[in-house]
N, C-alpha and C positions, 0 to 999 in steps of 0.2 A: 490811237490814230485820230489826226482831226477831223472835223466834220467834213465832209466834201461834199459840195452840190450833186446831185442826181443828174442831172442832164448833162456833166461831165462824162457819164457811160447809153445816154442815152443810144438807142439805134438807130442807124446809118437807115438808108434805101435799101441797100444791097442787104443787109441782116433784115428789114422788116421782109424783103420778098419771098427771101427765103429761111426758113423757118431753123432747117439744122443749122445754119451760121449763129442764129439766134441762138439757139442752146449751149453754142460749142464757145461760146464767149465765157471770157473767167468769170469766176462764183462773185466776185467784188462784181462787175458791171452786169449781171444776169440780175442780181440781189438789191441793183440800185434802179435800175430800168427793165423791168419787166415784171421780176417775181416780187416787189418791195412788200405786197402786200403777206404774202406769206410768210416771208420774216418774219413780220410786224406779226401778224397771229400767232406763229410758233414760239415768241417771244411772248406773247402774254399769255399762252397754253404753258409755257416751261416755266412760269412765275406768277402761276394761280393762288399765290398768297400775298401777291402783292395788287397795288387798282390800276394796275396797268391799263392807259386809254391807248385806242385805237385815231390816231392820228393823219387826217388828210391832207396834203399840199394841195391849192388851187390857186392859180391867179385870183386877182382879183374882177370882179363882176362873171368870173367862169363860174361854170359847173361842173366842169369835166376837173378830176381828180389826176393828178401828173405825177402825185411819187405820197408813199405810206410810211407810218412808221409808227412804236409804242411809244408812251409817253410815262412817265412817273414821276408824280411830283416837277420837279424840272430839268428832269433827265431824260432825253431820245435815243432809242435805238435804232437805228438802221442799217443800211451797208456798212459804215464806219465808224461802227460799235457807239456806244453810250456818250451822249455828248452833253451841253446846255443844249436845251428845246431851242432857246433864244435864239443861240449861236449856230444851229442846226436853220434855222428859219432864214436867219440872215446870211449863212452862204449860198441858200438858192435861191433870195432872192436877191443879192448880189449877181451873183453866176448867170441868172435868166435875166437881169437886168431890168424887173417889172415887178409891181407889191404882190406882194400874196394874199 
């Protein structure tokens, strides 16, 4: 699958208020906005032989953290599985329209 932006599945108003809408969203946009970080750790728990890095998207001059993902060598996993990091970087910040 190609990389896809995160903020492609990000949550609505109506899903932040209420929490079971939040859940009840598919495993692809639960895994891209909200739970990114878990993946990303269950991915480097499930591949404790390799240097798997723990990878943060932010804007630039942010601090606040927007979507996670593993890293290896120069391969990313996230919602839409193993990609270039590169190419992972540049569809969100394509997609958000601002540098990371």
């Amino acid at each position: 699958m190609p990389a896809q932006a995160a903020g492609l599945f990000r949550r609505n108003d109506l899903e932040r208020s209420d929490q079971q809408l939040a859940w009840d969203r598919r495993d692809q946009a639960f895994f891209a906005a909200g739970a990114c970080h878990v993946l990303a750790w269950a991915c480097r728990a499930f591949h404790q032989d390799q240097a798997l890095a723990i990878h943060a998207l932010r804007f630039a001059g942010h601090d606040q953290v927007f979507h996670t993902d593993a890293v290896w060598e120069s391969w990313a996993f996230d919602h839409s599985g193993w990609n270039s990091h590169h190419e992972l970087l540049e569809v969100n910040a394509e997609f958000e329209d601002r540098p990371m």
